[in-house]
CHARMM internal coordinates of N, CA and C (Angstrom, degrees):
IC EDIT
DIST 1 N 1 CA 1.4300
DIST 1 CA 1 C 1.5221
ANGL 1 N 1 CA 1 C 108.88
DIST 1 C 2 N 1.1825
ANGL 1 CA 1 C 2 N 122.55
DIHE 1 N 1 CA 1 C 2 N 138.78
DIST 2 N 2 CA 1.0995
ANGL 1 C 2 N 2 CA 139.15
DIHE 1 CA 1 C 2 N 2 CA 172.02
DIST 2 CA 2 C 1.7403
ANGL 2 N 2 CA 2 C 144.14
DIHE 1 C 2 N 2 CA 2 C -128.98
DIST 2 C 3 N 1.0057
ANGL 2 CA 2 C 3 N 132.84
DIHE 2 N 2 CA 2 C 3 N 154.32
DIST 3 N 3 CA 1.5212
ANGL 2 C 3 N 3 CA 124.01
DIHE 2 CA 2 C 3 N 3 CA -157.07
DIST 3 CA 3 C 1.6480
ANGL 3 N 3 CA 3 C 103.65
DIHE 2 C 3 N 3 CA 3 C -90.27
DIST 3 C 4 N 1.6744
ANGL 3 CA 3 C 4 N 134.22
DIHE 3 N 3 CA 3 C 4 N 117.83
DIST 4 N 4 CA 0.8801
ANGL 3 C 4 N 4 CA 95.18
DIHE 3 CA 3 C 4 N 4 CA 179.45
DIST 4 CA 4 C 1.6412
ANGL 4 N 4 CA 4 C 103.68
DIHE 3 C 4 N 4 CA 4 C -143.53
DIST 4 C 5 N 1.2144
ANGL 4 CA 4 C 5 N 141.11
DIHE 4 N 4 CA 4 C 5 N 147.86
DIST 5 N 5 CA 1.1365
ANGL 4 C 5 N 5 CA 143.35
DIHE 4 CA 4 C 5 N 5 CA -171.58
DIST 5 CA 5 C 1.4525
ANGL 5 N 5 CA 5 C 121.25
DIHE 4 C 5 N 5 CA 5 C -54.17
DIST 5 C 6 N 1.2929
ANGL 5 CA 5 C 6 N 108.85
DIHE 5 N 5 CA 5 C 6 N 130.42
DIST 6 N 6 CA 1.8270
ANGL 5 C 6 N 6 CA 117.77
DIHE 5 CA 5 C 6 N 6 CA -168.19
DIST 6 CA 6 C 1.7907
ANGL 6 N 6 CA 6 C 101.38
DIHE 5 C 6 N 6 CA 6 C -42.03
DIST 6 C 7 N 1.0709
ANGL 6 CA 6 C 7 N 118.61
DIHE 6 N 6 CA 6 C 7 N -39.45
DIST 7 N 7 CA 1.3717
ANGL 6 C 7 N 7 CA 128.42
DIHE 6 CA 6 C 7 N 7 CA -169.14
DIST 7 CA 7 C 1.4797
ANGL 7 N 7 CA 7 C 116.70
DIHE 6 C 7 N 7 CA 7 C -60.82
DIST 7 C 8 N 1.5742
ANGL 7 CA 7 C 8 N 99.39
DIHE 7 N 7 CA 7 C 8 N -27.40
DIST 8 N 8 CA 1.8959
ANGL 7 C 8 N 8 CA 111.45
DIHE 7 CA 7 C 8 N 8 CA -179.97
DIST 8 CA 8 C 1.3296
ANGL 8 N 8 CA 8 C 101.27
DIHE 7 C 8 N 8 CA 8 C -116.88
DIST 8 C 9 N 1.2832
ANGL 8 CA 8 C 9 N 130.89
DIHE 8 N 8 CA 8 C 9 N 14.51
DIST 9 N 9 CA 1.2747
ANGL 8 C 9 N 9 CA 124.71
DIHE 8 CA 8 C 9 N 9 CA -179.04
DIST 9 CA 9 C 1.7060
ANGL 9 N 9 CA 9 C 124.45
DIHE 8 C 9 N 9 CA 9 C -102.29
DIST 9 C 10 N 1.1316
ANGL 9 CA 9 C 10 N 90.36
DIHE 9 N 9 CA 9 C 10 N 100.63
DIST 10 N 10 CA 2.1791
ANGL 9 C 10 N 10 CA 87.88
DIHE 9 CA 9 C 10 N 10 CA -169.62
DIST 10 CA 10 C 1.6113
ANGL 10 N 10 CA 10 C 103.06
DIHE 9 C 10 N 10 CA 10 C -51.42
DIST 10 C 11 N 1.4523
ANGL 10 CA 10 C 11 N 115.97
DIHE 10 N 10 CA 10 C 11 N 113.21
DIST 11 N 11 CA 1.2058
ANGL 10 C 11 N 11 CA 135.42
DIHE 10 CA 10 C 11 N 11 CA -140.06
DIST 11 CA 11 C 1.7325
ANGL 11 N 11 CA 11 C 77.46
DIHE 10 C 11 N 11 CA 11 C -134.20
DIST 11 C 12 N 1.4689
ANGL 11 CA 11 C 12 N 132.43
DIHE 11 N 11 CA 11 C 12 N 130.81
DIST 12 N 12 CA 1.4780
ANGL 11 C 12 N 12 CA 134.12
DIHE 11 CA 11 C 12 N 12 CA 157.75
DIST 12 CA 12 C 1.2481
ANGL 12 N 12 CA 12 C 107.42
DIHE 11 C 12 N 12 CA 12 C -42.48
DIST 12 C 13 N 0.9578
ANGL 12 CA 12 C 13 N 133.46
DIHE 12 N 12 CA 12 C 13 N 139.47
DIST 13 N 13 CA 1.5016
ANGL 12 C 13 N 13 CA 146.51
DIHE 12 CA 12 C 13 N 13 CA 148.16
DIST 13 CA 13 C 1.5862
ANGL 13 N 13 CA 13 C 107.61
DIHE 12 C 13 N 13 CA 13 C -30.10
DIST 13 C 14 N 1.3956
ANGL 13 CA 13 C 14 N 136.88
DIHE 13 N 13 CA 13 C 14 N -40.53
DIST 14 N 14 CA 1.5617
ANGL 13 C 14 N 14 CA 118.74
DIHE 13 CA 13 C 14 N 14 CA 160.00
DIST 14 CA 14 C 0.6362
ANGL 14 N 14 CA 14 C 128.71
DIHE 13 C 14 N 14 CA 14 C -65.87
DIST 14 C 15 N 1.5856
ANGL 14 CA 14 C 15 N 120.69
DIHE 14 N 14 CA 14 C 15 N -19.43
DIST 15 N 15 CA 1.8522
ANGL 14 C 15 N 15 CA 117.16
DIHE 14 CA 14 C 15 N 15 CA -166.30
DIST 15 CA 15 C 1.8036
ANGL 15 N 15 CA 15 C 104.40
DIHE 14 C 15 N 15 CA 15 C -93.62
DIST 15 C 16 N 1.2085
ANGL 15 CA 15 C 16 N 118.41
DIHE 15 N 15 CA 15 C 16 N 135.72
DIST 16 N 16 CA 1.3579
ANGL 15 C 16 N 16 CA 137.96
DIHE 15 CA 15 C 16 N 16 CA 176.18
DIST 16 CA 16 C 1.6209
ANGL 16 N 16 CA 16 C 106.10
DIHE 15 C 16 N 16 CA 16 C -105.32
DIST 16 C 17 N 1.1982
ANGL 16 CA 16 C 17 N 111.98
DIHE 16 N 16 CA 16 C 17 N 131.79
DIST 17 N 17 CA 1.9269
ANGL 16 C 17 N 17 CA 121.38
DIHE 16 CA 16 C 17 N 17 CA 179.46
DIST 17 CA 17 C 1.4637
ANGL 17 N 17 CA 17 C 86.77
DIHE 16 C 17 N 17 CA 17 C -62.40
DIST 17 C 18 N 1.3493
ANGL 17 CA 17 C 18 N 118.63
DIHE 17 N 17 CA 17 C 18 N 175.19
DIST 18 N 18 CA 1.3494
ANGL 17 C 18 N 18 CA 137.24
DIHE 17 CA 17 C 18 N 18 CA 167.39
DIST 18 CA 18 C 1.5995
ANGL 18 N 18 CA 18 C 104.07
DIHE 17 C 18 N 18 CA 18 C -88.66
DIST 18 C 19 N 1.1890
ANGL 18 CA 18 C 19 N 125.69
DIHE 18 N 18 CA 18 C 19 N 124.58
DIST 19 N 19 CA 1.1287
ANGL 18 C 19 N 19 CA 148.47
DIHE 18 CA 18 C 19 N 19 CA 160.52
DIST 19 CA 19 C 1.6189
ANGL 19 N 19 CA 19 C 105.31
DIHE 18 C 19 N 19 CA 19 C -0.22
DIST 19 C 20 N 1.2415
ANGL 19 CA 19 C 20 N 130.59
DIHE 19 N 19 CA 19 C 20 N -54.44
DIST 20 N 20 CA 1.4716
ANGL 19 C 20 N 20 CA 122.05
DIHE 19 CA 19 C 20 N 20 CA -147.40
DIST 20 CA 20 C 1.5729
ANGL 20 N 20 CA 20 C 82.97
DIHE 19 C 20 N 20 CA 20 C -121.15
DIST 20 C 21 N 1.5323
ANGL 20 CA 20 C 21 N 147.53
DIHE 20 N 20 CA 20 C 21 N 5.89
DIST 21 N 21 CA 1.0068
ANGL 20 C 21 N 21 CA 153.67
DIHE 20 CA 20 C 21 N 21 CA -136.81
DIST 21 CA 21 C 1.7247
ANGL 21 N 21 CA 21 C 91.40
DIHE 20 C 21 N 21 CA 21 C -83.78
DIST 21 C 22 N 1.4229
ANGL 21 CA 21 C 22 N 128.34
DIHE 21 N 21 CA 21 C 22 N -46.07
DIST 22 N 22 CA 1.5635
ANGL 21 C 22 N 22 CA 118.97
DIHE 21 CA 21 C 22 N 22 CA 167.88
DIST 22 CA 22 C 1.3913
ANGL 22 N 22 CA 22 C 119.28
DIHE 21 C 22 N 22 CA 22 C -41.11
DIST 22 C 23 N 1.2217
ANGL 22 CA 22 C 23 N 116.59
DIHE 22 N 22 CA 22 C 23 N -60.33
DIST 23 N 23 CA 1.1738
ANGL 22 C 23 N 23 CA 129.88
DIHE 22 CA 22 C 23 N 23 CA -158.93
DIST 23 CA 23 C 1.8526
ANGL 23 N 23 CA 23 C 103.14
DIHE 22 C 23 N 23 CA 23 C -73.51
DIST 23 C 24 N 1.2617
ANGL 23 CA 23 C 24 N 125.40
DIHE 23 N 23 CA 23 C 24 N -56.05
DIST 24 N 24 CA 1.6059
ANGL 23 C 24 N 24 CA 108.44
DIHE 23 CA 23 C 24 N 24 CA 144.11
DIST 24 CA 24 C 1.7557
ANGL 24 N 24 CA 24 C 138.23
DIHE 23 C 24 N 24 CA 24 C -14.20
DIST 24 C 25 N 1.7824
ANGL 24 CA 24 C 25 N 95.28
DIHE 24 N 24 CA 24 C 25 N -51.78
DIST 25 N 25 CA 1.5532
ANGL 24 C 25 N 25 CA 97.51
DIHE 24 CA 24 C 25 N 25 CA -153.95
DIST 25 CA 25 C 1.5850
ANGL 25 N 25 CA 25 C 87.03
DIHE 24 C 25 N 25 CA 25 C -91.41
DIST 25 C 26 N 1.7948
ANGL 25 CA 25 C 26 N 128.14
DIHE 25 N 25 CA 25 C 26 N 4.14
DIST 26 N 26 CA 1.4283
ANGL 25 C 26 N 26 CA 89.51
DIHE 25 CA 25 C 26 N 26 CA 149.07
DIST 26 CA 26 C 1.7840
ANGL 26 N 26 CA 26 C 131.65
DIHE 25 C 26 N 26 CA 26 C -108.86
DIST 26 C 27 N 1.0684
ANGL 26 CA 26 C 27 N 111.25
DIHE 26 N 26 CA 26 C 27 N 2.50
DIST 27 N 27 CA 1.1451
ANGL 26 C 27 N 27 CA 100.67
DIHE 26 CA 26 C 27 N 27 CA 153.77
DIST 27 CA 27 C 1.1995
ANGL 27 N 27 CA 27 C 133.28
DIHE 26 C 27 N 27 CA 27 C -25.13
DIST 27 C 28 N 1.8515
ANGL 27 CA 27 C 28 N 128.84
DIHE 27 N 27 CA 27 C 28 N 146.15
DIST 28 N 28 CA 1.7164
ANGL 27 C 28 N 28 CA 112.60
DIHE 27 CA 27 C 28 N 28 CA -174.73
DIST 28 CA 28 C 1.9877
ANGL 28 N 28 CA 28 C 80.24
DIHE 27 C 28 N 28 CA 28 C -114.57
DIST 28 C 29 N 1.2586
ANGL 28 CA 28 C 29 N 91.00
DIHE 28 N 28 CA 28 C 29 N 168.15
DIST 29 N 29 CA 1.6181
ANGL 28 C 29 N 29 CA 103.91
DIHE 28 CA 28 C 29 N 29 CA 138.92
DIST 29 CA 29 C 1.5875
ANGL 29 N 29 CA 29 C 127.07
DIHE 28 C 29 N 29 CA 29 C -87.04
DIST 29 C 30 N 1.1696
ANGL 29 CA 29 C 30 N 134.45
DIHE 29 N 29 CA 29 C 30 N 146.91
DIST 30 N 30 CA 1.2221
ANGL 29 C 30 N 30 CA 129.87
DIHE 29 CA 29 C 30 N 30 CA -156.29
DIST 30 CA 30 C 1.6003
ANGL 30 N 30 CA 30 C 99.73
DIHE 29 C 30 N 30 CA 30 C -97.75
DIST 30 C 31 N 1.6653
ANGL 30 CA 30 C 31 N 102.49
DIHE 30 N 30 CA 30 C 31 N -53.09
DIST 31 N 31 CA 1.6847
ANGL 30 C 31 N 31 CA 122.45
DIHE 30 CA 30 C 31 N 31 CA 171.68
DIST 31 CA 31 C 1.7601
ANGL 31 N 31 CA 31 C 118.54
DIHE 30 C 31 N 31 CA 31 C -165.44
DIST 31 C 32 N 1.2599
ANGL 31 CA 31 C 32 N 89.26
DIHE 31 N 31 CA 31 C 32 N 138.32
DIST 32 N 32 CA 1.6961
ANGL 31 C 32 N 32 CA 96.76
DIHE 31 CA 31 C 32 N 32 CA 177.66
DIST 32 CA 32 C 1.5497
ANGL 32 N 32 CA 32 C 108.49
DIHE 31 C 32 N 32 CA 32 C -33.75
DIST 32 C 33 N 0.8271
ANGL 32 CA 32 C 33 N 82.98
DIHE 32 N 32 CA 32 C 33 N -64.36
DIST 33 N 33 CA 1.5672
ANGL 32 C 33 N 33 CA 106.46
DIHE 32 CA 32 C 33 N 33 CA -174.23
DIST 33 CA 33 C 1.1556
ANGL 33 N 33 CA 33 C 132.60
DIHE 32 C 33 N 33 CA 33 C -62.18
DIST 33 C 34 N 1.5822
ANGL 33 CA 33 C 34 N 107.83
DIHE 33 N 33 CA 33 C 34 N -45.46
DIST 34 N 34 CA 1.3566
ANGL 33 C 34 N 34 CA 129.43
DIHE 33 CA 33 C 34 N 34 CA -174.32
DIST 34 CA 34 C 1.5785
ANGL 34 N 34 CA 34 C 106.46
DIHE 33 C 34 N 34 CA 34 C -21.60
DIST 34 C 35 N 1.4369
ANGL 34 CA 34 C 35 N 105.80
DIHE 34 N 34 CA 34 C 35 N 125.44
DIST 35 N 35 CA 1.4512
ANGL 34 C 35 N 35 CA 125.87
DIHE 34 CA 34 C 35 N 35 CA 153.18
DIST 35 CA 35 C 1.7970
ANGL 35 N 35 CA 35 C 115.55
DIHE 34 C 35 N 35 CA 35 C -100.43
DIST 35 C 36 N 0.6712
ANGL 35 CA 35 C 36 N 133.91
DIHE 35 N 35 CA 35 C 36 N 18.66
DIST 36 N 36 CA 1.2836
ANGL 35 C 36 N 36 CA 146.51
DIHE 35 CA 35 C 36 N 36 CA -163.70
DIST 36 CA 36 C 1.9731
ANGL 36 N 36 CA 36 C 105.05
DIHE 35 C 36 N 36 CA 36 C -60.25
DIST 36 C 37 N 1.5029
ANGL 36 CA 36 C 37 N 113.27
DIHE 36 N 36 CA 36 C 37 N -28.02
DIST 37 N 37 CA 0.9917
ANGL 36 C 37 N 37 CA 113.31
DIHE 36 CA 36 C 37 N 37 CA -159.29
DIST 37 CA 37 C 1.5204
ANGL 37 N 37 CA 37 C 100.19
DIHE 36 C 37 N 37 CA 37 C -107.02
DIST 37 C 38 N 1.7504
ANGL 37 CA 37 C 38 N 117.80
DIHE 37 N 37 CA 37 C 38 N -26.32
DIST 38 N 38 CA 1.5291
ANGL 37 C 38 N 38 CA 115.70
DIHE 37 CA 37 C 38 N 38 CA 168.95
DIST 38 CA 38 C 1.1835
ANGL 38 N 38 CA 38 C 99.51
DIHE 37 C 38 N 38 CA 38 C -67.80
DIST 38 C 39 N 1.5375
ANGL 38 CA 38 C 39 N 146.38
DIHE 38 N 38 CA 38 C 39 N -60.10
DIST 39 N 39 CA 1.4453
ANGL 38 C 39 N 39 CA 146.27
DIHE 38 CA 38 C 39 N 39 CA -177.22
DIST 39 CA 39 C 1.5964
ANGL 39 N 39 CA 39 C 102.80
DIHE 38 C 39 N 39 CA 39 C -48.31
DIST 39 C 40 N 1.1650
ANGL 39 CA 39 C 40 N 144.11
DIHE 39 N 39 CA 39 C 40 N -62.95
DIST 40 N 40 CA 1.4368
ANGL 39 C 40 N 40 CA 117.55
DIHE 39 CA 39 C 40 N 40 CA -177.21
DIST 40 CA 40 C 1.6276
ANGL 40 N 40 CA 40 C 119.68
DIHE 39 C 40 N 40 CA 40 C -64.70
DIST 40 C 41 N 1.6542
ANGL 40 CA 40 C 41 N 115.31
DIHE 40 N 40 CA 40 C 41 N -28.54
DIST 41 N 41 CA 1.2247
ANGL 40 C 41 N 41 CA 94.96
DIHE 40 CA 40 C 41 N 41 CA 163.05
DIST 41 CA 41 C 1.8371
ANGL 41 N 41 CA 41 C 137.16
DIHE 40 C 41 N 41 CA 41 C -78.05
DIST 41 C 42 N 1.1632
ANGL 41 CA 41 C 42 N 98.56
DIHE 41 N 41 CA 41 C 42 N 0.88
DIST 42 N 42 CA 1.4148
ANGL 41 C 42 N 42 CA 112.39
DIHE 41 CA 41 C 42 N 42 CA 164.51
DIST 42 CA 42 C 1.6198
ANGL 42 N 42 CA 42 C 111.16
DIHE 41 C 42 N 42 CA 42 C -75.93
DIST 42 C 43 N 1.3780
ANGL 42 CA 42 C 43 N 108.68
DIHE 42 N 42 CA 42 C 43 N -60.46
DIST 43 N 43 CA 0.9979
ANGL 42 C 43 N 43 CA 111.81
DIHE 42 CA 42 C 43 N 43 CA 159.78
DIST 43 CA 43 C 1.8718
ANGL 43 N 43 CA 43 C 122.93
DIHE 42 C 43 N 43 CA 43 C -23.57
DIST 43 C 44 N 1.5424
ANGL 43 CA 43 C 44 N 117.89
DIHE 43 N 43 CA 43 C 44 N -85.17
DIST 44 N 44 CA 1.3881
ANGL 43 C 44 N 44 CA 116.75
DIHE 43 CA 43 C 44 N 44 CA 145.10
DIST 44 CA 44 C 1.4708
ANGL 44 N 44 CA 44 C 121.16
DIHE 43 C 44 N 44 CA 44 C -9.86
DIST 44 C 45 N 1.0199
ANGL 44 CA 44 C 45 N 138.38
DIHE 44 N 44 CA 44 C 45 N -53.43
DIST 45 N 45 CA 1.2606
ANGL 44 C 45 N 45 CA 149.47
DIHE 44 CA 44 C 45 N 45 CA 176.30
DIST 45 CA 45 C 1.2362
ANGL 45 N 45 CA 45 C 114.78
DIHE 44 C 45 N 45 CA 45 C -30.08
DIST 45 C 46 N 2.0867
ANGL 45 CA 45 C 46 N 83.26
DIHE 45 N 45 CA 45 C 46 N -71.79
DIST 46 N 46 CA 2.0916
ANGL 45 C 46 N 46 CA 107.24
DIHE 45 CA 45 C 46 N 46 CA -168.15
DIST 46 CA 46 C 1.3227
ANGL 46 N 46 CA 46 C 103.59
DIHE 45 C 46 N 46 CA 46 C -53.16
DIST 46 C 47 N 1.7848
ANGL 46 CA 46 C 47 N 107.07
DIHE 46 N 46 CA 46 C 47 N -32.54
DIST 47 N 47 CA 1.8503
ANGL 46 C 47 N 47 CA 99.02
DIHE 46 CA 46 C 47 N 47 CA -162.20
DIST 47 CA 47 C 1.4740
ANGL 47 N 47 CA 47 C 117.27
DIHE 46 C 47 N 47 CA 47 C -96.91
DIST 47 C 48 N 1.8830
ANGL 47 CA 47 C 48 N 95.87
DIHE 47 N 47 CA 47 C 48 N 23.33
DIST 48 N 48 CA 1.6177
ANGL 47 C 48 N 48 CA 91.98
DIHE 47 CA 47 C 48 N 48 CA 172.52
DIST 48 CA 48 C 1.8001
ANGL 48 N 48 CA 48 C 118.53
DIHE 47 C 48 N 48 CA 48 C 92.26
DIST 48 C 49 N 1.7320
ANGL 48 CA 48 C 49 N 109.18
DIHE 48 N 48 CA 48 C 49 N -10.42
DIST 49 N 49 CA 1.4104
ANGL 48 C 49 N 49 CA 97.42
DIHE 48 CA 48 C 49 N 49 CA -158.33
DIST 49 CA 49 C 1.4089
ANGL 49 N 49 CA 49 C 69.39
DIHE 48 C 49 N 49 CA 49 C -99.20
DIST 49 C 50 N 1.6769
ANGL 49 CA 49 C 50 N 98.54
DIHE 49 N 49 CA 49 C 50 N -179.73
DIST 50 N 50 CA 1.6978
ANGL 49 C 50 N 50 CA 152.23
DIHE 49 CA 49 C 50 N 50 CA 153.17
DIST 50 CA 50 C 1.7619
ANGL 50 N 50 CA 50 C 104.20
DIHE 49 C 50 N 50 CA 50 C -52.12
DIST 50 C 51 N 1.6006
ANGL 50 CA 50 C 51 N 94.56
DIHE 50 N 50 CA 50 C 51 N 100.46
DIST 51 N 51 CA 1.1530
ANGL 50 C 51 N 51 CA 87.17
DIHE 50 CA 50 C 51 N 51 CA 146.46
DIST 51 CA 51 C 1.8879
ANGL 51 N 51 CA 51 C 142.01
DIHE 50 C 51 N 51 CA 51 C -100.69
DIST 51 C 52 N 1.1799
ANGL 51 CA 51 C 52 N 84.98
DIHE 51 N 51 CA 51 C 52 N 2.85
DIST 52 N 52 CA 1.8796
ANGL 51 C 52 N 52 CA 96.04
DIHE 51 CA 51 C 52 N 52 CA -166.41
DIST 52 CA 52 C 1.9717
ANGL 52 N 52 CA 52 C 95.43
DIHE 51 C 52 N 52 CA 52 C -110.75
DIST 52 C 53 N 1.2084
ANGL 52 CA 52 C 53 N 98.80
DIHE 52 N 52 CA 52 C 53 N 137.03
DIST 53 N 53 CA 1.4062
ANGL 52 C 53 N 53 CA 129.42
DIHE 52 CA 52 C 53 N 53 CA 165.89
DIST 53 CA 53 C 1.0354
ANGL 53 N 53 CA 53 C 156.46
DIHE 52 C 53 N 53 CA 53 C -172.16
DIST 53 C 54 N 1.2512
ANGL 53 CA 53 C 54 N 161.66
DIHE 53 N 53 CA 53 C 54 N -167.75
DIST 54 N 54 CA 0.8426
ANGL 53 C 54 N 54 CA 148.38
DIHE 53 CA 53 C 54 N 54 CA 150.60
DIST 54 CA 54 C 1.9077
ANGL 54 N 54 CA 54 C 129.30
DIHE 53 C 54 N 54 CA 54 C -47.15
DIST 54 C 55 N 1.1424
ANGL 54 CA 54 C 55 N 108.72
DIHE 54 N 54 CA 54 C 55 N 124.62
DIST 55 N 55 CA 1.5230
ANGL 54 C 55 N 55 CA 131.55
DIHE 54 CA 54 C 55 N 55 CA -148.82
DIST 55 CA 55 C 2.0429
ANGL 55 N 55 CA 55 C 89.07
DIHE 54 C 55 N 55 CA 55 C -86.52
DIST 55 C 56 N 1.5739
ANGL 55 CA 55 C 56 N 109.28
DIHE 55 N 55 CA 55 C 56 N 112.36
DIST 56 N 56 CA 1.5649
ANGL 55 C 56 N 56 CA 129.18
DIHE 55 CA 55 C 56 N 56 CA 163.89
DIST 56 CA 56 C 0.7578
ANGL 56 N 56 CA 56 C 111.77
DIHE 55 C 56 N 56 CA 56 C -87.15
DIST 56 C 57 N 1.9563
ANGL 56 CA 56 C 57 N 141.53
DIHE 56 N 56 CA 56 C 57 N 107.99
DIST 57 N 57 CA 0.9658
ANGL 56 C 57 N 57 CA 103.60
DIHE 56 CA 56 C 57 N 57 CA 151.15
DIST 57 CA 57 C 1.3036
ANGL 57 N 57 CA 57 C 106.58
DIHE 56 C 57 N 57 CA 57 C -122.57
DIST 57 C 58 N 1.8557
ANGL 57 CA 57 C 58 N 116.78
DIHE 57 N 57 CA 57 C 58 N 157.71
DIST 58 N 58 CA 1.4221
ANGL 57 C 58 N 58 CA 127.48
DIHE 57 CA 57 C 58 N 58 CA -158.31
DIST 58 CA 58 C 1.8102
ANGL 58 N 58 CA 58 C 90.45
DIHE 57 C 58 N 58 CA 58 C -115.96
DIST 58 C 59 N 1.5676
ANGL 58 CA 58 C 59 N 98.46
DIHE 58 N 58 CA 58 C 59 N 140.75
DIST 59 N 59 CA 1.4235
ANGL 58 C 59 N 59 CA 109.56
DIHE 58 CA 58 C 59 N 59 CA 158.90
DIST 59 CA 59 C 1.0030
ANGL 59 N 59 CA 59 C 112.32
DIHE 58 C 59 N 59 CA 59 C -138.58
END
COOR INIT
IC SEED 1 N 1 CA 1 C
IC BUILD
């Protein structure tokens, strides 16, 4: 099995991708695993700032 973009994917003739479904399928994953985002807010922590707030998001 493999991952493959709505665009190469023999899709039935009823089914339609979701609207924004390109712009999703390029996104990467960075890591399974990745903690990358608890370690900088720890980070934040040591140096005293704010980590909690109000949630931006830009498109």
């Amino acid at each position: 099995m493999s991952l493959k973009r709505s665009i190469r994917a023999a899709l039935p003739s009823e089914v339609n991708p979701p609207r924004h479904i390109a712009d999703l399928e390029t996104l990467s994953i960075s890591g399974v695993r990745a903690d990358f985002m608890a370690q900088f807010q720890d980070y934040l922590r040591e140096e005293g700032l704010p980590t909690e707030g109000p949630a931006v998001f830009v498109l």
